[in-house]
C-alpha positions in Angstrom: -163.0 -26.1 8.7 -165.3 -26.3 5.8 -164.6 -22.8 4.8 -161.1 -23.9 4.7 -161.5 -26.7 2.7 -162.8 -24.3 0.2 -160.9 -22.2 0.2 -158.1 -24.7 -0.2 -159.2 -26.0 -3.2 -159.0 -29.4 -2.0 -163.3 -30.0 -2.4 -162.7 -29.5 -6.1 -160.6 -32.9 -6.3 -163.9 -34.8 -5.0 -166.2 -36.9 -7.0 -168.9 -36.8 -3.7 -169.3 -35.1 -0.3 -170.7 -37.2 2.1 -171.6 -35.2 5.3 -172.4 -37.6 8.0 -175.0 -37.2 11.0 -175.3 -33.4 12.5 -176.2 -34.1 16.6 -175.6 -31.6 19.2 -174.3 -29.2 17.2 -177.2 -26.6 16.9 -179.9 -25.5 15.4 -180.6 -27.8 12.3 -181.8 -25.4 10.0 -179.2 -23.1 10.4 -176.7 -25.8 9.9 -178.5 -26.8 6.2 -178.4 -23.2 5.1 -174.8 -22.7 6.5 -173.9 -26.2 4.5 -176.0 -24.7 1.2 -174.3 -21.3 1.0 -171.0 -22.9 1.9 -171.9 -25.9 -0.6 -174.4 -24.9 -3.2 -171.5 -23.9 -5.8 -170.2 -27.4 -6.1 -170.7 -29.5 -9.2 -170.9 -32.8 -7.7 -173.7 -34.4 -5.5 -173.7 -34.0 -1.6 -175.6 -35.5 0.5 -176.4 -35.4 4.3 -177.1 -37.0 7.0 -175.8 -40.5 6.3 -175.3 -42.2 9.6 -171.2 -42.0 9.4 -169.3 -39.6 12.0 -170.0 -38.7 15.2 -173.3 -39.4 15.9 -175.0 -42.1 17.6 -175.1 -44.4 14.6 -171.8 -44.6 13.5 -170.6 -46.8 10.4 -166.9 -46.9 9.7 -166.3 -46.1 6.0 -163.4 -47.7 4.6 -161.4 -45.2 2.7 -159.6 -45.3 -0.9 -162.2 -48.0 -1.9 -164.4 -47.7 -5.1 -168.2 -46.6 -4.2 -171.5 -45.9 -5.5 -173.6 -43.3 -4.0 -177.1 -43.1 -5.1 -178.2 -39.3 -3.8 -182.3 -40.3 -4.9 -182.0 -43.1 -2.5 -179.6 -42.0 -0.1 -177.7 -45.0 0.2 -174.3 -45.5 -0.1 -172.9 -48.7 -1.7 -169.1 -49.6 -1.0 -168.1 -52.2 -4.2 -165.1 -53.8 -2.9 -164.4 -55.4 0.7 -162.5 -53.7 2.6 -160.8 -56.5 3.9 -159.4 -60.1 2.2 
C-alpha cells in the first residue's frame, strides 16, 4: 500500500507522515529500513511510532483539523477541538 501511495503521487500533497504503532507485523528492523528506503526521498518530516492505529494504544486522530507536530519531541499537538 505504501508503495502505491508513492507511486500515486498522493505523499507529495502532505505536509507530515505520521506512521502510527508497528505490532505484530514482523521483524522491527526490517520494517524501519523498508519505511527508510520507501520514505527517505520525502521532503517533509516523518515520524514513527506515535501510539495511533492498530496497536494496543490507540488515539483517534481527528482528521482535516490544524496540527502541530514537533518531530524532536515526538509529540503531536492537535490546535483545534474536534468537537463544539
Amino acid at each position: 500500500m505504501l508503495t502505491q501511495l508513492l507511486l500515486s503521487g498522493r505523499l507529495s500533497l502532505l505536509s507530515a507522515l505520521i506512521i502510527g504503532q508497528i505490532e505484530g507485523c514482523g521483524e522491527i528492523e526490517i520494517i524501519n529500513s523498508m519505511l527508510q528506503e520507501r520514505l527517505g526521498r520525502l521532503t517533509i518530516p516523518v515520524v514513527a511510532g506515535l501510539p495511533v492505529g492498530h496497536g494496543n494504544e490507540n488515539i483517534s486522530l481527528p482528521l482535516g483539523l490544524p496540527a502541530l507536530l514537533d518531530t524532536e519531541k515526538m509529540i503531536l499537538e492537535i490546535e483545534e477541538p474536534a468537537i463544539s
